[in-house]
C-alpha positions as CSV (number, residue, x, y, z in Angstrom):
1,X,88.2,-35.6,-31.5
2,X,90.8,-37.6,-33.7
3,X,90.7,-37.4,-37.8
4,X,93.2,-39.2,-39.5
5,X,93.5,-37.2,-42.6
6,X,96.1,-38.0,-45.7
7,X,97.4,-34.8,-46.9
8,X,96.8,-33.6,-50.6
9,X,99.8,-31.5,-52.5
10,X,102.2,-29.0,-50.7
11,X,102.1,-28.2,-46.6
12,X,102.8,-24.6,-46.0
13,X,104.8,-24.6,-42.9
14,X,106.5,-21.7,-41.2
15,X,109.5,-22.3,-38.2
16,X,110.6,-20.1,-36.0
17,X,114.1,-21.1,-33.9
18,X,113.2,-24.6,-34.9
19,X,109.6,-24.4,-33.3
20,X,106.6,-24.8,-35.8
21,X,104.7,-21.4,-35.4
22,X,102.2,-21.9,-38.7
23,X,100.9,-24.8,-40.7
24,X,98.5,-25.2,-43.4
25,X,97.3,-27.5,-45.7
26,X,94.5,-29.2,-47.7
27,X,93.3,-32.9,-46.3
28,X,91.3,-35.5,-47.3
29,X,89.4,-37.9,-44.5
30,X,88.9,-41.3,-45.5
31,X,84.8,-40.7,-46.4
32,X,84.7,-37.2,-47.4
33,X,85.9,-34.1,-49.7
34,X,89.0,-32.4,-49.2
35,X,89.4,-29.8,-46.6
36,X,91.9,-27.0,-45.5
37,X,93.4,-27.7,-42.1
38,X,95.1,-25.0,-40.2
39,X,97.3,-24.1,-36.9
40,X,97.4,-22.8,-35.2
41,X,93.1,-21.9,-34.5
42,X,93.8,-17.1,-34.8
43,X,94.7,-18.2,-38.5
44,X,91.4,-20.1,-39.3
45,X,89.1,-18.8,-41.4
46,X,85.7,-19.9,-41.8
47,X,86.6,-22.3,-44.5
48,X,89.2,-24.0,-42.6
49,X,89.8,-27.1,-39.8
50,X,91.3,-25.7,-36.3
51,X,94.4,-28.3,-35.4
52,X,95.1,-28.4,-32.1
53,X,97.4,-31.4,-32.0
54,X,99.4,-32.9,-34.8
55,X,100.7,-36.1,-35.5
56,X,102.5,-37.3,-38.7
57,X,102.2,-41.2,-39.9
58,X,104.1,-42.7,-42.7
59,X,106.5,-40.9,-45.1
């Protein structure tokens, strides 16, 4: 399932040897409240959004 969501305040990212290993960060859909989104799906918690796929529009 797709979900275009625009991002709200800081992403928490973490690379390793220029490979994204962690991200987190709170989204809004367009109908909706905002939500935390996480990646990769052992670092979910209940209150979080597994990502499985990720792709960035705009700037």
């Amino acid at each position: 399932m797709f979900h275009l969501v625009t991002v709200e305040g800081e992403v928490i990212s973490t690379f390793e040897n220029g490979k994204l290993v962690f991200i987190l960060f709170y989204g809004k859909p367009p109908i909706g409240r905002s939500e935390v989104f996480v990646w990769p799906p052992t670092a979910v918690q209940e209150s979080g959004h597994v990502i499985t796929e990720l792709q960035v529009y705009g700037t």
